[in-house]
N, CA and C of each residue as an Amber inpcrd file, in Angstrom:
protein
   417
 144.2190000 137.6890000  24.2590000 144.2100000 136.3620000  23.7020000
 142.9660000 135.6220000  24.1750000 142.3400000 134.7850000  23.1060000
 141.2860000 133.8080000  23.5790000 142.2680000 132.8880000  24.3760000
 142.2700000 131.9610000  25.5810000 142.0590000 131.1670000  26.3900000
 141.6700000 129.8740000  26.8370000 141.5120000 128.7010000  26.1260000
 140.3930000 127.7220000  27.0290000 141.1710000 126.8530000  27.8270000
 140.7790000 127.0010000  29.0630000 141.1620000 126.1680000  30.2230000
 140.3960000 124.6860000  30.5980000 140.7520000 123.6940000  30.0530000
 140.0940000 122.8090000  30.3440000 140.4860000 121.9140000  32.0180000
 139.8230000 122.2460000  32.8940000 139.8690000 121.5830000  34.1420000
 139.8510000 122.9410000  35.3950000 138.8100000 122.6420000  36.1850000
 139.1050000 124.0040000  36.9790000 138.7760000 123.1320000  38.5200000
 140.0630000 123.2060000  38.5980000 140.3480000 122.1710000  39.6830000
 141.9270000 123.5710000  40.8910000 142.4090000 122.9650000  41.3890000
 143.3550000 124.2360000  41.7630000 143.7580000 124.7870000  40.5740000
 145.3450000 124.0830000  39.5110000 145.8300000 124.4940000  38.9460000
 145.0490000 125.0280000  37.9400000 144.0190000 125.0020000  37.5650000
 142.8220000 125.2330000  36.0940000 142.6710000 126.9820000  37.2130000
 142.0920000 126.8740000  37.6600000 141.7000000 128.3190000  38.6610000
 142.4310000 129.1830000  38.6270000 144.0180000 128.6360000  39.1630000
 144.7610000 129.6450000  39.3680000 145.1590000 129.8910000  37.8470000
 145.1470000 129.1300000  37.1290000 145.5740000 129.5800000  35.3380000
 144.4770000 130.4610000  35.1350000 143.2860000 130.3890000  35.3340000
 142.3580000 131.0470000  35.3680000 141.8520000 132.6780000  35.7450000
 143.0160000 132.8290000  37.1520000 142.4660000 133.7050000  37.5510000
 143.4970000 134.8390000  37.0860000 144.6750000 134.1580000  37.0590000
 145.9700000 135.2480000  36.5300000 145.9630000 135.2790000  34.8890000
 145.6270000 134.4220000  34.4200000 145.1830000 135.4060000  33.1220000
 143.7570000 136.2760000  32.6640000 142.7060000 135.9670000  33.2230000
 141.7860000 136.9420000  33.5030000 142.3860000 138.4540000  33.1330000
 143.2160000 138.5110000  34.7660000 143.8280000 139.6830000  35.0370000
 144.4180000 140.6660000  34.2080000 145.6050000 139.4200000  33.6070000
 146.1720000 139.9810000  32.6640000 145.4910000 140.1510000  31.2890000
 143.6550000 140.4880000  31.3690000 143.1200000 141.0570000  29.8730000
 143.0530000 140.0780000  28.4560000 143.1940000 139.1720000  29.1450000
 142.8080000 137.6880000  28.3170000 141.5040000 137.0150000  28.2710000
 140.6770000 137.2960000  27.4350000 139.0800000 136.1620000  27.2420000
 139.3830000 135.0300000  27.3090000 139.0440000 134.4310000  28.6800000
 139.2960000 133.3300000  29.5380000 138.1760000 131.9470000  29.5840000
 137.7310000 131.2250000  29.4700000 137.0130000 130.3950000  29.2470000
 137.2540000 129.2610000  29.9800000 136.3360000 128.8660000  30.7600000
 137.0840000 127.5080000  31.1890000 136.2300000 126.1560000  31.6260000
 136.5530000 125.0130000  30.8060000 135.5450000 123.7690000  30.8740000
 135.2550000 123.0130000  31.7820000 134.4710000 122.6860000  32.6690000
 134.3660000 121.3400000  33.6790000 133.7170000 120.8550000  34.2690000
 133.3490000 119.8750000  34.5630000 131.8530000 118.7620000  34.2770000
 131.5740000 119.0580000  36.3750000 131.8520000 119.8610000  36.8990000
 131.7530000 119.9130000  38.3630000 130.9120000 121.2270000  38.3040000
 129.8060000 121.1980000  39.0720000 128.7770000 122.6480000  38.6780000
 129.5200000 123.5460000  39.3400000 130.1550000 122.8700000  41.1550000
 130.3400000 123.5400000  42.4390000 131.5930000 124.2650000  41.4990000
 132.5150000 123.7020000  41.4480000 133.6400000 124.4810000  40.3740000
 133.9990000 125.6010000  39.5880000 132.6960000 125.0640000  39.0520000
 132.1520000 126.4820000  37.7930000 131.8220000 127.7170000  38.7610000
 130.6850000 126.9240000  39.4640000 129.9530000 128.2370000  40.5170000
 131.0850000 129.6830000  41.0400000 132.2050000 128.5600000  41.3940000
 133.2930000 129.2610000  42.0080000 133.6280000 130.1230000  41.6870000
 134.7860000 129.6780000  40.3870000 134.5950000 130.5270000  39.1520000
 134.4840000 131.4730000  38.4340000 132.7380000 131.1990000  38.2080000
 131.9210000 132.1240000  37.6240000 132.0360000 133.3070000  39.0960000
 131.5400000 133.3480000  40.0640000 131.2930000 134.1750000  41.7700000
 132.5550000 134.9550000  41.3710000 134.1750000 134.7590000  40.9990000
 134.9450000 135.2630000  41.4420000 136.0150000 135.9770000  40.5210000
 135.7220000 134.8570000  39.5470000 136.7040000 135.4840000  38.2690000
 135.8430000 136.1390000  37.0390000 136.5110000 136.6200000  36.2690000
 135.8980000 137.2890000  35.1950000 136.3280000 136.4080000  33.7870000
 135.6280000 135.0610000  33.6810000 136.2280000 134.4500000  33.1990000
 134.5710000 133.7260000  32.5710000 134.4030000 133.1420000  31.1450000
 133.3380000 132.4110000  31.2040000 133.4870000 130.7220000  31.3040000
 131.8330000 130.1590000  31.8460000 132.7890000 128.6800000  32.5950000
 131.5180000 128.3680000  31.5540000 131.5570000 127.2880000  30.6240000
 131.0930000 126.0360000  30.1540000 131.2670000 124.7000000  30.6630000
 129.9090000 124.3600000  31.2850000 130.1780000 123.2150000  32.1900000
 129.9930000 121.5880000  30.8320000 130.6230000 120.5420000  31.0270000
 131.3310000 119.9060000  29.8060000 132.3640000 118.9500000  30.3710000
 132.6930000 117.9310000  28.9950000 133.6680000 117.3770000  29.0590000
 134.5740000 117.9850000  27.6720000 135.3840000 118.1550000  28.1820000
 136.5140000 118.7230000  27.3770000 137.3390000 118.1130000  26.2720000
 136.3710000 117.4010000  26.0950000 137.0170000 116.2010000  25.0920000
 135.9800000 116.7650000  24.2540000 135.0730000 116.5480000  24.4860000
 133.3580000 117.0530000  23.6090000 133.9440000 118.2370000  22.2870000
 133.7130000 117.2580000  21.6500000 133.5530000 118.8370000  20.1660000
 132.6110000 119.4230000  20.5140000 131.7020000 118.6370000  20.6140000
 130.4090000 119.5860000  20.8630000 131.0850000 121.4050000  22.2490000
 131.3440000 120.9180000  22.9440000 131.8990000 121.7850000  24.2070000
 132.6380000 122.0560000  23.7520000 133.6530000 122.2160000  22.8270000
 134.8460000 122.4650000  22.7240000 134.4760000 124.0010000  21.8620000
 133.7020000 123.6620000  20.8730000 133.2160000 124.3360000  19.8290000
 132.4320000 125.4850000  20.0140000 131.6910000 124.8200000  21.5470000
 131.1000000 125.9300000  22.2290000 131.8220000 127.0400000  22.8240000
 132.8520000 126.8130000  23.3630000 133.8850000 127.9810000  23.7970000
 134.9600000 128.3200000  22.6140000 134.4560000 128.0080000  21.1610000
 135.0750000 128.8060000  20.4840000 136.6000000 128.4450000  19.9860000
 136.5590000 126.5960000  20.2750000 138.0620000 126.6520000  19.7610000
 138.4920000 126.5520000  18.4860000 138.1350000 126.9420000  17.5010000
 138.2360000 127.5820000  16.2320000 138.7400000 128.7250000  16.5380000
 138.8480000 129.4060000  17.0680000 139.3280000 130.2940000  17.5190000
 140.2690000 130.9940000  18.6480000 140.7550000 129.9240000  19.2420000
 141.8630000 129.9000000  20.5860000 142.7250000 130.2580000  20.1500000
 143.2290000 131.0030000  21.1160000 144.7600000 131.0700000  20.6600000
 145.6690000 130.0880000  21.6460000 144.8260000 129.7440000  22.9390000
 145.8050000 128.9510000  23.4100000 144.7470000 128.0990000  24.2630000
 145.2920000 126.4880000  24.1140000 143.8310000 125.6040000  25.1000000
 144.9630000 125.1320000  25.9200000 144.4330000 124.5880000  27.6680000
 145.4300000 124.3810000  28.2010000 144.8160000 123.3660000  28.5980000
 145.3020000 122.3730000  28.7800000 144.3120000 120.8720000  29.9330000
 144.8040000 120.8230000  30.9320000 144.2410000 121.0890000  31.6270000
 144.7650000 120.9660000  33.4310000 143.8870000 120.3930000  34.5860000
 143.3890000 118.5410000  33.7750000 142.6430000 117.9640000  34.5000000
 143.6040000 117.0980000  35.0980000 142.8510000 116.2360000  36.0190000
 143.8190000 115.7160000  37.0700000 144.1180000 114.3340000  36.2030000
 144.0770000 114.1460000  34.9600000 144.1620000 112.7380000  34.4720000
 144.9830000 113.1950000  33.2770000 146.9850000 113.2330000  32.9510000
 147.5160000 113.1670000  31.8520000 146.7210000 112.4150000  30.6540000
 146.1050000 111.6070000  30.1910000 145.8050000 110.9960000  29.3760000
 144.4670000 112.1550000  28.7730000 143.3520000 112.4950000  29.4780000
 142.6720000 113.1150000  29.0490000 143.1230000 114.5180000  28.7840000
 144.5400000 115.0430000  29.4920000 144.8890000 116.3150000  28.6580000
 145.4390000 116.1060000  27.5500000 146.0600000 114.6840000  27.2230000
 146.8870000 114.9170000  26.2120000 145.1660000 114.6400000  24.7800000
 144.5320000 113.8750000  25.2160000 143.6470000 113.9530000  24.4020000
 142.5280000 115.3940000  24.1890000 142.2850000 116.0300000  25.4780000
 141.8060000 117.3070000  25.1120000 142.9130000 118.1600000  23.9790000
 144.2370000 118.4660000  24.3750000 144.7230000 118.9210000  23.4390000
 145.2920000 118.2380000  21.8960000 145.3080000 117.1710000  21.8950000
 144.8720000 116.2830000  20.7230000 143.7290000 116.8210000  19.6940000
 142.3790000 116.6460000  20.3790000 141.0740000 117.5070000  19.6960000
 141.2970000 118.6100000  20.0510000 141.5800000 119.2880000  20.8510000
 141.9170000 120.7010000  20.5780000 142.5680000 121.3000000  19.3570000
 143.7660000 120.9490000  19.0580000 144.3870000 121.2180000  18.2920000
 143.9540000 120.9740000  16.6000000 143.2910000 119.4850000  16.5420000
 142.6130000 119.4930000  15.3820000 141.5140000 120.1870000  14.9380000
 140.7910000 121.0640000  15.6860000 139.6040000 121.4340000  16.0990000
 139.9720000 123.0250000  15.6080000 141.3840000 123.4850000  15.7030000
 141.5390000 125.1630000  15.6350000 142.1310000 125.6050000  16.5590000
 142.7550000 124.9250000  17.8740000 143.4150000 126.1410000  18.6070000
 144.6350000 126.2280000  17.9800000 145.6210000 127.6730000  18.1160000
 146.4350000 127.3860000  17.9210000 147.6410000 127.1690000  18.2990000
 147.7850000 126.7200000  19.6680000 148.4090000 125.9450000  20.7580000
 148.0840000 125.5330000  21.6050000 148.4980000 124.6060000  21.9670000
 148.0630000 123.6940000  23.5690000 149.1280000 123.4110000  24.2350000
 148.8430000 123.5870000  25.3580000 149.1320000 123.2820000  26.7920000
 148.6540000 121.8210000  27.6500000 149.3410000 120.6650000  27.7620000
 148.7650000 119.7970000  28.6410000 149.6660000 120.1260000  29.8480000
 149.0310000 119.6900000  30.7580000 149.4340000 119.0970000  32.6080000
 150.2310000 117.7690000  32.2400000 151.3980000 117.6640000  32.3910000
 151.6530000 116.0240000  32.5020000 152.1190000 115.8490000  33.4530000
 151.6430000 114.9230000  34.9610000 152.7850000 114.8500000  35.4520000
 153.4000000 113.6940000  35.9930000 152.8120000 112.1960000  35.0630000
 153.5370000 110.9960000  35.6410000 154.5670000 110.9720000  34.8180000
 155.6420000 110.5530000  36.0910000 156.8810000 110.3590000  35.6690000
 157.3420000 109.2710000  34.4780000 156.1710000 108.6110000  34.5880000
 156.3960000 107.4910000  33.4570000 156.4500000 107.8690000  31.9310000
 155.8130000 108.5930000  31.8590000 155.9250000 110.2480000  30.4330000
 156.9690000 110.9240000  30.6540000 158.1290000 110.8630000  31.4180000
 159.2800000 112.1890000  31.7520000 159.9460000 111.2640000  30.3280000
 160.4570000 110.4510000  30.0730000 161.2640000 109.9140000  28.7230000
 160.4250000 110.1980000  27.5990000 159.4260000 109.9890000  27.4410000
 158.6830000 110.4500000  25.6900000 158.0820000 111.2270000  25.9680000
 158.2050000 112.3500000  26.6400000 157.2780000 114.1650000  26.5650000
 157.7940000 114.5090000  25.0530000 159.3700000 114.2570000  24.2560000
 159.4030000 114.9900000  23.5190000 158.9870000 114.4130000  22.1440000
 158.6170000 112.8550000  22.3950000 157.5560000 112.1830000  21.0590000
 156.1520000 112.7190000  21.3380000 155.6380000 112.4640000  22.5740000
 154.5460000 113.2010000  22.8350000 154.1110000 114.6260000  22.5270000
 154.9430000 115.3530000  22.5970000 154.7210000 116.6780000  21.9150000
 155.0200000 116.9950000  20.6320000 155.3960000 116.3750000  20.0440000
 156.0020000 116.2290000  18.4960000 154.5960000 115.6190000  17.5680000
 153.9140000 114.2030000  18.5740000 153.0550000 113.8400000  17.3560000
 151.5250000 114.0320000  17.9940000 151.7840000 114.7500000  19.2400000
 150.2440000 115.3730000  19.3380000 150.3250000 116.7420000  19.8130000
 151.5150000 117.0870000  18.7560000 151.5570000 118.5200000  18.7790000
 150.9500000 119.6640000  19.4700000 151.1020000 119.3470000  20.5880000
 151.3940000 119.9240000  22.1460000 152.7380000 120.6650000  22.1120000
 152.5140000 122.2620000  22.4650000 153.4510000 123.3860000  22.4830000
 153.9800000 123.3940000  23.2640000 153.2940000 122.6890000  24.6340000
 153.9590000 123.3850000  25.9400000 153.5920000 121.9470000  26.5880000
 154.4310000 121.1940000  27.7280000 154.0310000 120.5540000  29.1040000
 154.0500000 120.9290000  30.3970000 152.9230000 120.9870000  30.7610000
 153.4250000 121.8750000  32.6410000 153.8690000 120.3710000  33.3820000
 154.2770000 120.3780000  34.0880000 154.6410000 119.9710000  35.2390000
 155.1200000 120.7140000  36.3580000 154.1390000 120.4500000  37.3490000
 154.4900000 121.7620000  38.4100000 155.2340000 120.8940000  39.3850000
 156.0930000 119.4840000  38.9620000 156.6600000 119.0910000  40.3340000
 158.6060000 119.6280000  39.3560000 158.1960000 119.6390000  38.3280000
 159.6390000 120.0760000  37.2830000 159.5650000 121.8530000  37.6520000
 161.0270000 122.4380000  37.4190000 161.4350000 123.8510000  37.0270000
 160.3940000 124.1490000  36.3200000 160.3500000 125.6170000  36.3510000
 159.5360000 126.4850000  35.3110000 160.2020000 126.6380000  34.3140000
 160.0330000 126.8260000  33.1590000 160.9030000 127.2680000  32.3330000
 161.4350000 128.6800000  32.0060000 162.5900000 128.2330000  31.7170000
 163.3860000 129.6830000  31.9290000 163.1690000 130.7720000  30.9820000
 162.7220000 130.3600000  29.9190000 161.3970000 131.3550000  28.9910000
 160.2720000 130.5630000  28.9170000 158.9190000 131.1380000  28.5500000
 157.9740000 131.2730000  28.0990000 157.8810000 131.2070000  26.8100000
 157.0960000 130.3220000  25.9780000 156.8390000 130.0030000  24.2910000
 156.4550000 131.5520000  23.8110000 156.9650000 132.0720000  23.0690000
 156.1420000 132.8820000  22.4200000 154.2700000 133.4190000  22.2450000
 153.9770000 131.9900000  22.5170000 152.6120000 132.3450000  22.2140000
 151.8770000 133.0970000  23.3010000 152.4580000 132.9060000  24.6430000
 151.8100000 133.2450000  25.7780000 152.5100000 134.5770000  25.8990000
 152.9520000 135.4890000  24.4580000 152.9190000 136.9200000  24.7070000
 152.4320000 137.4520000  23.4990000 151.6190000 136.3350000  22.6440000
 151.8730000 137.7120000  21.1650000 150.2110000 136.8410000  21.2710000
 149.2780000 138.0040000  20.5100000 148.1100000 137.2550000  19.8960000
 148.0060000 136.8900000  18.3090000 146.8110000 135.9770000  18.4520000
 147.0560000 135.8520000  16.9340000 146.5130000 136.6010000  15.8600000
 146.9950000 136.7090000  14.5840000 146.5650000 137.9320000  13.6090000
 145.5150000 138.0000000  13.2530000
């Protein structure tokens, strides 16, 4: 599966480094060089340094072609807007980070009208399945 990870911050990395692994063209956006450097040194992953909002950047890693964009910057508002333009742009699912509690009551308007597949929250359960998309590629 194409990949784009927007934020490579802990959680962006470690999304980063375990799908690598698992044989996924991995991509991942973020306006920090030291970040990228990291990254690039360790994973097998390509880093476009950017704001992830940027069509311009976005377009550059190919999201016309994603199969899955994930935002995992430290600011809910800019994931829900990376995957916002993401999604209009061609991926064909997104992933935001949400994790103020003040979003725990409308995650499911929020994902409905900025059609967002998935919400992480890593202070919530994992979910007890996985969406489909994060096992099948696209045709």
């Amino acid at each position: 599966m194409k990949i784009i990870i927007i934020g490579d911050g802990k959680v962006g990395y470690s999304l980063a480094e375990q799908l690598s692994k698992e044989d996924n063209d991995v991509i991942v956006i973020d306006k920090d060089p030291d970040a990228l450097r990291r990254a690039n040194e360790n994973l097998d992953v390509l880093c476009i340094r950017g704001n992830g909002v940027s069509t311009k950047v976005l377009f550059e890693a190919g999201i016309d072609e994603a199969d899955v964009l994930i935002a995992a910057t430290a600011s809910d508002e800019m994931n829900m807007v990376c995957c916002l333009t993401g999604k209009k742009l061609g991926a064909a699912h997104t992933v935001a980070r949400i994790r103020d509690p003040e979003y725990a009551d409308e995650l499911s308007l929020i994902k409905n009208e900025l059609g967002l597949d998935m919400v992480i929250n890593l202070n919530a359960p994992p979910p007890v399945k996985y969406p489909e998309f994060f096992v099948s590629r696209r045709p």
